[in-house]
C-alpha positions as CSV (number, residue, x, y, z in Angstrom):
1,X,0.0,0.0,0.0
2,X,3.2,2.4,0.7
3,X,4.6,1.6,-2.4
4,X,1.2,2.2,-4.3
5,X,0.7,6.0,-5.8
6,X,-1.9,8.1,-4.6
7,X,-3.4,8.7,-8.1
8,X,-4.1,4.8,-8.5
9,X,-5.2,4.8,-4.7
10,X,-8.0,7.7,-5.2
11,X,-8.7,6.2,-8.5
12,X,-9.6,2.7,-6.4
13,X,-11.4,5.0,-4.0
14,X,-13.6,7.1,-6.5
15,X,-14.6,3.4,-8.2
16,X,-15.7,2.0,-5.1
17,X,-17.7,5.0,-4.1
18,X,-19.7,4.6,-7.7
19,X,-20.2,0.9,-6.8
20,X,-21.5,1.7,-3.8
21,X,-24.1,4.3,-5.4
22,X,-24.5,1.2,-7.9
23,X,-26.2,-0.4,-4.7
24,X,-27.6,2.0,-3.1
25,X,-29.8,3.0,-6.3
26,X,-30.2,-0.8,-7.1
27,X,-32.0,-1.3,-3.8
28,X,-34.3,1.6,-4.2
29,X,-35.1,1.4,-7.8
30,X,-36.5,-2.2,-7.2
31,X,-38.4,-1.8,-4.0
32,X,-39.7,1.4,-5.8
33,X,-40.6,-0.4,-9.1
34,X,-45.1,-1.1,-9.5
35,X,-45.9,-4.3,-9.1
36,X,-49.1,-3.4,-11.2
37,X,-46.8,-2.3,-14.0
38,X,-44.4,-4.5,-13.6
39,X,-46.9,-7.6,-13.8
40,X,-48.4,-5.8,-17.3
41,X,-44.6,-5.3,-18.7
42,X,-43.7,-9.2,-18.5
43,X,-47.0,-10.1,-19.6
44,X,-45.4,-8.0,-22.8
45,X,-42.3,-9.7,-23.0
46,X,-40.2,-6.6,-21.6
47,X,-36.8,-8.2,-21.1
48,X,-35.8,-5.5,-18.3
49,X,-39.1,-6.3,-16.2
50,X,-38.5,-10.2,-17.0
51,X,-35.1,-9.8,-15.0
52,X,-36.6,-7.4,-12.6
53,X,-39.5,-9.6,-11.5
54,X,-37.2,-12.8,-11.0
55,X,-35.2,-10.8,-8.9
56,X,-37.9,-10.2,-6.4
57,X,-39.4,-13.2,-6.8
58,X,-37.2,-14.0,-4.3
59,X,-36.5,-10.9,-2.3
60,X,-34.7,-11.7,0.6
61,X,-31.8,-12.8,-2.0
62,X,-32.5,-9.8,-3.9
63,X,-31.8,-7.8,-0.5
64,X,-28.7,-10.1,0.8
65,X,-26.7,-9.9,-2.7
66,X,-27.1,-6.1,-2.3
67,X,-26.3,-6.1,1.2
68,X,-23.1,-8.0,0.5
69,X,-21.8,-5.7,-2.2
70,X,-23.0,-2.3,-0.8
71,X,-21.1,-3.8,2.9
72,X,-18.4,-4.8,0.9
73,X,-17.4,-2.0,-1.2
74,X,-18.2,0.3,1.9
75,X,-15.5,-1.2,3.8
76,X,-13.2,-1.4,1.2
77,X,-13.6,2.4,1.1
78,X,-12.9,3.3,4.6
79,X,-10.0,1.5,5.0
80,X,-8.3,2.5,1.5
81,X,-9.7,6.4,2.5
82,X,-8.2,5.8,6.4
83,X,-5.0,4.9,4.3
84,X,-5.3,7.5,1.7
85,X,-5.9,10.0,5.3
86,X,-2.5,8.7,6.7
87,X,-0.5,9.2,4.0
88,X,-1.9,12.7,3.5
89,X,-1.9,14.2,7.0
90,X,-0.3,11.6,9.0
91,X,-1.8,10.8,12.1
92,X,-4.6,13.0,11.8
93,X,-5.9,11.6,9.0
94,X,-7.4,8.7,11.8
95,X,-9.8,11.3,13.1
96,X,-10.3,13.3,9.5
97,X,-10.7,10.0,7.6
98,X,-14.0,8.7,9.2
99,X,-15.7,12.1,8.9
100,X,-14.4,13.0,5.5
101,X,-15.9,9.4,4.2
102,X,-19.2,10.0,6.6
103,X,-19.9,12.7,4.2
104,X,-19.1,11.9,0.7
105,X,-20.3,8.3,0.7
106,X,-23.9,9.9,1.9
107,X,-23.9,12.9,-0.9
108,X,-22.2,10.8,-3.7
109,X,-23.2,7.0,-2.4
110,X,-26.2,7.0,-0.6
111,X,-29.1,10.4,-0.6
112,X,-28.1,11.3,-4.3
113,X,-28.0,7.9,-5.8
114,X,-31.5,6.9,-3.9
115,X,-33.6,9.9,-4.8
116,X,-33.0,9.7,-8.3
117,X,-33.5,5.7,-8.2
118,X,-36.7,6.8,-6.3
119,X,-37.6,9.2,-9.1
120,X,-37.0,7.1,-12.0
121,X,-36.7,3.7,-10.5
122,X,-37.6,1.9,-14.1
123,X,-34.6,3.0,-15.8
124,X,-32.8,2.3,-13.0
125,X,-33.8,-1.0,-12.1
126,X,-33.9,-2.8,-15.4
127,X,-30.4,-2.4,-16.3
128,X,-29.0,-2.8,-13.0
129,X,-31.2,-6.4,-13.0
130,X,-28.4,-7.7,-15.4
131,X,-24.8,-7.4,-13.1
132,X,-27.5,-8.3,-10.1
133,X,-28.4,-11.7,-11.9
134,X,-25.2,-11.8,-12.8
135,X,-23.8,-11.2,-9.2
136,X,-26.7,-13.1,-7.5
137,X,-25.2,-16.7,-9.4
138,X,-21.6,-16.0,-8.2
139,X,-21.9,-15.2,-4.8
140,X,-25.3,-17.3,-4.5
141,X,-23.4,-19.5,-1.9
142,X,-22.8,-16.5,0.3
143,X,-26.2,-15.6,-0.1
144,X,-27.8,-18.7,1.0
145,X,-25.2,-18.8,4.1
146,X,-26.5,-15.5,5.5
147,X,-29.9,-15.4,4.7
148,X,-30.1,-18.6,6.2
149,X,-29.0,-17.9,9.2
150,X,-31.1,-14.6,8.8
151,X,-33.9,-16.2,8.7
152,X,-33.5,-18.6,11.5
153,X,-33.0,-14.9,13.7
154,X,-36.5,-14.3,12.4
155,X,-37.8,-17.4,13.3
156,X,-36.5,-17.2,16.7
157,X,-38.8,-13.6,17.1
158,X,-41.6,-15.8,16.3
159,X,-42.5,-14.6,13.2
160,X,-43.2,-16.6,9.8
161,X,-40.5,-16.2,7.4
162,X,-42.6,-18.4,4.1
163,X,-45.8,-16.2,4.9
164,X,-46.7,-15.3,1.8
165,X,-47.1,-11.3,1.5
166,X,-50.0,-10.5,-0.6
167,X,-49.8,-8.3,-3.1
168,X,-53.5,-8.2,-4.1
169,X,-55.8,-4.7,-4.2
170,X,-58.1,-4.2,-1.7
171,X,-61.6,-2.8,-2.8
172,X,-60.8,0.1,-1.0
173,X,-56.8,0.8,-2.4
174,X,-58.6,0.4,-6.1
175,X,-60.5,3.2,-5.2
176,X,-57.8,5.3,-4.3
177,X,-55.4,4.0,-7.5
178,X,-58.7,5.3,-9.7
179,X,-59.3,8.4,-7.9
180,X,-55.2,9.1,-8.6
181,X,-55.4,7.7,-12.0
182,X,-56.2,11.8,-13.2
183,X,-56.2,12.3,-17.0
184,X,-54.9,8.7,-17.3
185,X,-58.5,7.5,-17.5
186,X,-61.4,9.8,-19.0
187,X,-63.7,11.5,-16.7
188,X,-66.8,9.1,-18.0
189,X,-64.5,5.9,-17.9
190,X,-63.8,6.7,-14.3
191,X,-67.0,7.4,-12.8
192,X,-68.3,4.0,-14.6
193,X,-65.4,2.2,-12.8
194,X,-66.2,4.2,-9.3
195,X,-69.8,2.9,-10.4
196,X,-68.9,-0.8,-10.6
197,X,-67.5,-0.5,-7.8
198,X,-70.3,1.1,-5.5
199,X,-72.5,-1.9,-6.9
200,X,-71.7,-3.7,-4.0
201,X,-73.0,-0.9,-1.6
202,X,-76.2,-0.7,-2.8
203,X,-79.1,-3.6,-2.9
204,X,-82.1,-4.0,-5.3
205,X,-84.4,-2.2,-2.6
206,X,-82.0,0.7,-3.4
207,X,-83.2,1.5,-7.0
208,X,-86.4,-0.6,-7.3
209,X,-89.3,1.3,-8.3
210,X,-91.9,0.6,-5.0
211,X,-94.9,-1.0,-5.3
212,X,-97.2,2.2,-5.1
213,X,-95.8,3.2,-8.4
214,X,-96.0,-0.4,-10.3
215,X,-97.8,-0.4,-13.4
216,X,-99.2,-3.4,-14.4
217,X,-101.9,-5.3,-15.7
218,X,-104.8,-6.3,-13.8
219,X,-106.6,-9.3,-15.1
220,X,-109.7,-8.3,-12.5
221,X,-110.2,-4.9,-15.2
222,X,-112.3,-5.6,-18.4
223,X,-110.3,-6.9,-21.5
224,X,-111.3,-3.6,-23.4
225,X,-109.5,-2.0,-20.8
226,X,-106.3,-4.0,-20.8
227,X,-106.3,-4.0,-24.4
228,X,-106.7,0.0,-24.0
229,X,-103.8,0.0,-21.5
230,X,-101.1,-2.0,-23.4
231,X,-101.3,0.1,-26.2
232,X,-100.9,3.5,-24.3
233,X,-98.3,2.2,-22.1
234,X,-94.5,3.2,-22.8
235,X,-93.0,0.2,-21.1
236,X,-91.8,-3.3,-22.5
237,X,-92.2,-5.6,-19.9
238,X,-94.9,-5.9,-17.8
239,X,-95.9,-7.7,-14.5
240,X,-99.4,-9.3,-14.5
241,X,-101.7,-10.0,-11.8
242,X,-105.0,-10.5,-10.6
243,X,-106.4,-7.7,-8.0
244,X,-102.9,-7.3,-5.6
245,X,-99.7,-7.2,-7.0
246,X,-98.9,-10.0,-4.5
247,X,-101.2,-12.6,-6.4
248,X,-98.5,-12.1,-9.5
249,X,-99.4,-14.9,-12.3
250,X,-96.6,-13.9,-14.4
251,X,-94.9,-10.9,-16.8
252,X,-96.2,-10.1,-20.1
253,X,-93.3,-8.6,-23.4
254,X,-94.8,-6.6,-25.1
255,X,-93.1,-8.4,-28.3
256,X,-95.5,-10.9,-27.7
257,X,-98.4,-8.6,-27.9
258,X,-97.6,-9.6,-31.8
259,X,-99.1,-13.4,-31.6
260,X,-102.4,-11.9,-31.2
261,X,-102.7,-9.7,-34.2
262,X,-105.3,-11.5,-36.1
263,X,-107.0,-12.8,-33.8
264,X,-111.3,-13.1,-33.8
265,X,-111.5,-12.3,-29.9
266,X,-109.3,-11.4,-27.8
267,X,-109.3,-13.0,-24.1
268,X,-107.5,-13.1,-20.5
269,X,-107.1,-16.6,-20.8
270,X,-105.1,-16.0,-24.7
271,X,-103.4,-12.7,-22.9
272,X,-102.5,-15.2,-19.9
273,X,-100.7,-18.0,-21.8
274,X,-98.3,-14.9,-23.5
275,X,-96.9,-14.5,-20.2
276,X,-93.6,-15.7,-18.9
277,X,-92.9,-17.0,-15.4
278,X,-92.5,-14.4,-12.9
279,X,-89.1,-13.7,-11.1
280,X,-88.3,-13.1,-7.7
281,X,-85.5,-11.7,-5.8
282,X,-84.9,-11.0,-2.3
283,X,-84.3,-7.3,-1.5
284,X,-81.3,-7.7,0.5
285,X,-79.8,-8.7,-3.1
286,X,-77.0,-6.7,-3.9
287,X,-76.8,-4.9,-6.8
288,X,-73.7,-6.5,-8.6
289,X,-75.2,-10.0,-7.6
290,X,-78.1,-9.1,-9.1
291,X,-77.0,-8.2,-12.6
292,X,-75.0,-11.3,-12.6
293,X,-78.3,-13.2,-11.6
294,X,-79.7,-11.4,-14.3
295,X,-77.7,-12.5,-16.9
296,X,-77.3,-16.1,-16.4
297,X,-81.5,-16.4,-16.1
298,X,-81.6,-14.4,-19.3
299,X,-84.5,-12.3,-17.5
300,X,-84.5,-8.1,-17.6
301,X,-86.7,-7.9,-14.8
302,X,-87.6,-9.1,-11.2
303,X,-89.9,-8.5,-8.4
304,X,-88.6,-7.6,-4.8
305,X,-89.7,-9.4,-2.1
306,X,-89.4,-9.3,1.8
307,X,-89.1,-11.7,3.9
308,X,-92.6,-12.4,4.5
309,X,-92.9,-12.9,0.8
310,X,-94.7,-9.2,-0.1
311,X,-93.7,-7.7,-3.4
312,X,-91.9,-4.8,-2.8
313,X,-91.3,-3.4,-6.0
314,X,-89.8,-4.5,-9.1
315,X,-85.6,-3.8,-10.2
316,X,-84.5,-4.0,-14.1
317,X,-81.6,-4.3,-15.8
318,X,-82.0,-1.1,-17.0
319,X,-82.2,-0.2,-13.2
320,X,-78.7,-1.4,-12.8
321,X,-76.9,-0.4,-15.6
322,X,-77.7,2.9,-15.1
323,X,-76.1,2.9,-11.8
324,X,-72.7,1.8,-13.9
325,X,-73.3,4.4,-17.0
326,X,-75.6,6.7,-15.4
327,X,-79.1,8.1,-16.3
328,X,-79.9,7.4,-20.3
329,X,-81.9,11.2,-20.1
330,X,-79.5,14.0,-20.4
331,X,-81.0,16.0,-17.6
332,X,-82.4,13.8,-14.5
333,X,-83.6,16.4,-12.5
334,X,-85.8,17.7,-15.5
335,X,-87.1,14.0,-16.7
336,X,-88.0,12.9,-13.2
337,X,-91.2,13.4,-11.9
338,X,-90.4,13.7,-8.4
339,X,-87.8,16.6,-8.5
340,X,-88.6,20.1,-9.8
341,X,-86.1,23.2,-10.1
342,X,-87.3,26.5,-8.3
343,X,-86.4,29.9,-9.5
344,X,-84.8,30.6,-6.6
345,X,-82.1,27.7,-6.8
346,X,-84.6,25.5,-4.6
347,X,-86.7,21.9,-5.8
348,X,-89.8,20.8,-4.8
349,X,-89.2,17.2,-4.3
350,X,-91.9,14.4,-3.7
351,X,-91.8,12.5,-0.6
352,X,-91.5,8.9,-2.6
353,X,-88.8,10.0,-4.4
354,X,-85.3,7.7,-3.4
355,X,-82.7,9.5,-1.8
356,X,-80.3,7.5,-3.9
357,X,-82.8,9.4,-6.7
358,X,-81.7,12.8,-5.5
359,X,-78.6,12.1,-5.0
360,X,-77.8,11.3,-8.2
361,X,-80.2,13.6,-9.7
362,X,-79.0,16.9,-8.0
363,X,-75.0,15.6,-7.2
364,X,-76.1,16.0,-3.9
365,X,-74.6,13.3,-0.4
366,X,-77.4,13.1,1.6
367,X,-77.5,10.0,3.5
368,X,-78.0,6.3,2.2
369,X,-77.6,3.6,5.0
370,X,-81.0,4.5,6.8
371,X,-84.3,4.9,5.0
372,X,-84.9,4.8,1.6
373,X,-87.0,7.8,0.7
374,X,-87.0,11.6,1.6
375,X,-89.9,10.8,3.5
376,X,-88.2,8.4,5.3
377,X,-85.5,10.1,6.2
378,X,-87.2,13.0,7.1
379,X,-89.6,10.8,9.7
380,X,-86.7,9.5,11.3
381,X,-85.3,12.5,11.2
382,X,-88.0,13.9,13.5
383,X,-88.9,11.1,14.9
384,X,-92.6,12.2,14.4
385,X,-95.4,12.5,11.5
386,X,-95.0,15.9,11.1
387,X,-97.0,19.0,9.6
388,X,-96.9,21.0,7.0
389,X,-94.5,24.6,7.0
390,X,-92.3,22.2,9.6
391,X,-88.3,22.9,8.3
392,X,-85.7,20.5,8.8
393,X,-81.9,21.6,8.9
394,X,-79.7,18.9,7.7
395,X,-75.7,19.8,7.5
396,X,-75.4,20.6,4.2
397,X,-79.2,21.3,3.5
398,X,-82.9,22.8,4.4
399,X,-86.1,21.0,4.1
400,X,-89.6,22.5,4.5
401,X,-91.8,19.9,4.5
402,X,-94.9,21.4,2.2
403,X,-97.4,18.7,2.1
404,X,-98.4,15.8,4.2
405,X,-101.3,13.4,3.7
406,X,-101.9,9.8,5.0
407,X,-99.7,10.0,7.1
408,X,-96.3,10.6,5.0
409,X,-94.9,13.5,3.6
410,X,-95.9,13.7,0.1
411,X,-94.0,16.9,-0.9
412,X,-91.3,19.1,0.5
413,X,-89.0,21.9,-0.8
414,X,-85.3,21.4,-0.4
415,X,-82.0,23.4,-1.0
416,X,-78.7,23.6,-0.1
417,X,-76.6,25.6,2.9
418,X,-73.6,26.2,4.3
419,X,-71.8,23.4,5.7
420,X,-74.0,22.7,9.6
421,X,-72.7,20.9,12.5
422,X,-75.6,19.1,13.6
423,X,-73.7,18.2,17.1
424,X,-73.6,21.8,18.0
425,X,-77.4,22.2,17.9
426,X,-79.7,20.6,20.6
427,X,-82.4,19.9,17.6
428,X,-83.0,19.6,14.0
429,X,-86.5,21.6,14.2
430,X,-86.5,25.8,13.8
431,X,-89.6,27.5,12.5
């Protein structure tokens, strides 16, 4: 070492330091590297992400081949810089050496290296991949040795060293990858995914259209009638019964309506064997069962049933893929019957009307884990039938209630506020 030059000493030095930023980026670059991406890449035959993901396959090996060489080159370097320090300033170059080293291995070796690994960890990480392979062969003995008895250490703390760490999305952590996904994903694609994914939130009761407001045919009415009644009505699919919508005998297309042209006399009994089999659903269905149940019965529509066996309502398809792609109408607060826009910024809402309906309708987060209505929220709300010219303060809105009758709110006037904290009020009522 005395007889060795300084230039070929530094030289040595300088190298070792690189090598050592040759880790310290390696190390970085693949623990920084998507998994997401890097999955989709080998599924493309990318040769860099091929190496990459055999490499962490396995990434306690990946981890101990680094270790070694980053160690190794590190020590190296101190003692050829504590050398390089003695030959320099003689004896002080014990004390200058350490601190000297402290400081350029982390500028040059360790923070510099890592934050640009951690900034562009691709272009890192794939060529690196080849000396690491490379390295991992050569020295795999050494590898095995330490991680071996690395992972007996671990076993010893009582943990599982063979647990398999899952690298699997949680419903939630999609969620947050779409709502980050920004102009990556158009505005319509990503609210249809967000969609997709609410399905699971929300049940068939949730966007069924209730029984009071079933249309349907009644074989009790005179065939004149029903004959009078299919050819007004708008809808394709009909359920038909006899008196109650619970005595259901089946649901009538209206594509079958054609079988009859040319007939002497129509009759029930003619209009009855048209029909197809009714189909029920239970209304704790969720929604992304349902459309699934949907399309492996071939059926568009179903009627929702409680647990006592009452018809509910009835849920389509169209129900549910409207949830995913939104409303068909361009304007849902103008089509709907139950919502009407004010002059002064304010809607006149019906009291049937879903609260998933004006949500939706008006972009608008009023609550949808109690009841199902505005009228039911609002009688829960107050905990009483209420009357008429009675307001309601809800956080982020105001309700007048402007109409009740049999015993349910049947109209009320809403619109929004300033943000409310409910918990600083003693009640929800004001006049």
């Amino acid at each position: 070492m005395q007889d060795t030059s300084l230039t070929i000493l530094l030289s040595i030095l300088i190298f070792l330091i690189m090598m050592s930023a040759y880790f310290s980026s390696s190390e970085t670059a693949m623990m920084a590297l998507n998994r997401y991406r890097l999955r989709h890449l080998i599924k493309h035959n990318h040769k860099g992400a091929i190496r990459a993901g055999k490499l962490l396959e396995k990434p306690d090996r990946l981890i101990g081949i680094i270790l070694i060489g980053n160690n190794l080159v590190n020590f190296i370097a101190a003692s050829l810089g504590t050398a390089i320090a003695v030959r320099l300033w003689g004896n002080v170059g014990f004390i200058l050496a350490p601190i000297l080293l402290t400081i350029i291995v982390l500028i040059f070796a360790e923070v510099t290296p890592k934050t640009i690994a951690a900034l562009y960890p691709e272009k890192i990480a794939y060529p690196s991949s080849i000396f690491l392979l490379i390295l991992l062969k050569v020295c795999y003995p050494a590898v095995w040795m330490i991680n071996s008895v690395s992972n007996g250490l671990v076993r010893l703390c009582g943990l599982k060293v063979e647990e398999d760490i899952s690298h699997h999305l949680t419903k939630e952590e999609l969620r947050t990858v779409l709502d980050e996904s920004g102009d990556l994903i158009p505005v319509k694609r990503h609210g249809m995914l967000m969609n997709i994914l609410d399905l699971e939130k929300a049940t068939v009761t949730d966007i069924m259209v209730p029984r009071n407001e079933v249309v349907g045919i009644d074989l009790d009415d005179d065939i004149e009638d029903i004959m009078e009644f299919i050819v007004q009505t708008s809808h394709t699919l009909l359920p038909v019964f006899k008196g109650d919508l619970n005595d259901v005998l089946g649901l009538l297309h209206m594509r079958n309506i054609t079988r009859m042209i040319g007939l002497d006399e129509i009759n029930k009994a003619e209009l009855l064997q048209l029909t197809e089999e009714a189909y029920f659903v239970p209304e704790t269905t969720p929604l992304h069962t349902q459309l699934f149940k949907f399309q492996n019965n071939k059926r568009r529509m179903a009627l929702v049933v409680d647990e006592y066996g009452d018809v509910q309502g009835i849920v389509t398809l169209q129900d549910i893929l409207e949830e995913i792609v939104g409303n068909f109408t361009t304007n849902f607060s103008e089509e709907t019957d139950d919502i009407h826009p004010q002059e002064d910024g304010s809607y006149i809402i019906d009291g049937t009307a879903t609260v998933r309906e004006i949500n939706k309708a008006l972009d608008w987060d009023l609550p949808i884990d109690g009841p199902k209505t505005l009228n039911g929220l609002l009688t829960e709300i107050l905990e009483i039938i209420p009357e008429k010219n009675v307001c309601v303060r809800l956080p982020f809105h105001c309700v007048e209630i402007l109409n009740v009758q049999d015993n349910a709110i049947k109209t009320a006037k809403m619109w929004a506020q300033e943000p409310f904290n409910i918990e600083q009020q003693q009640g929800n009522l004001f006049s």
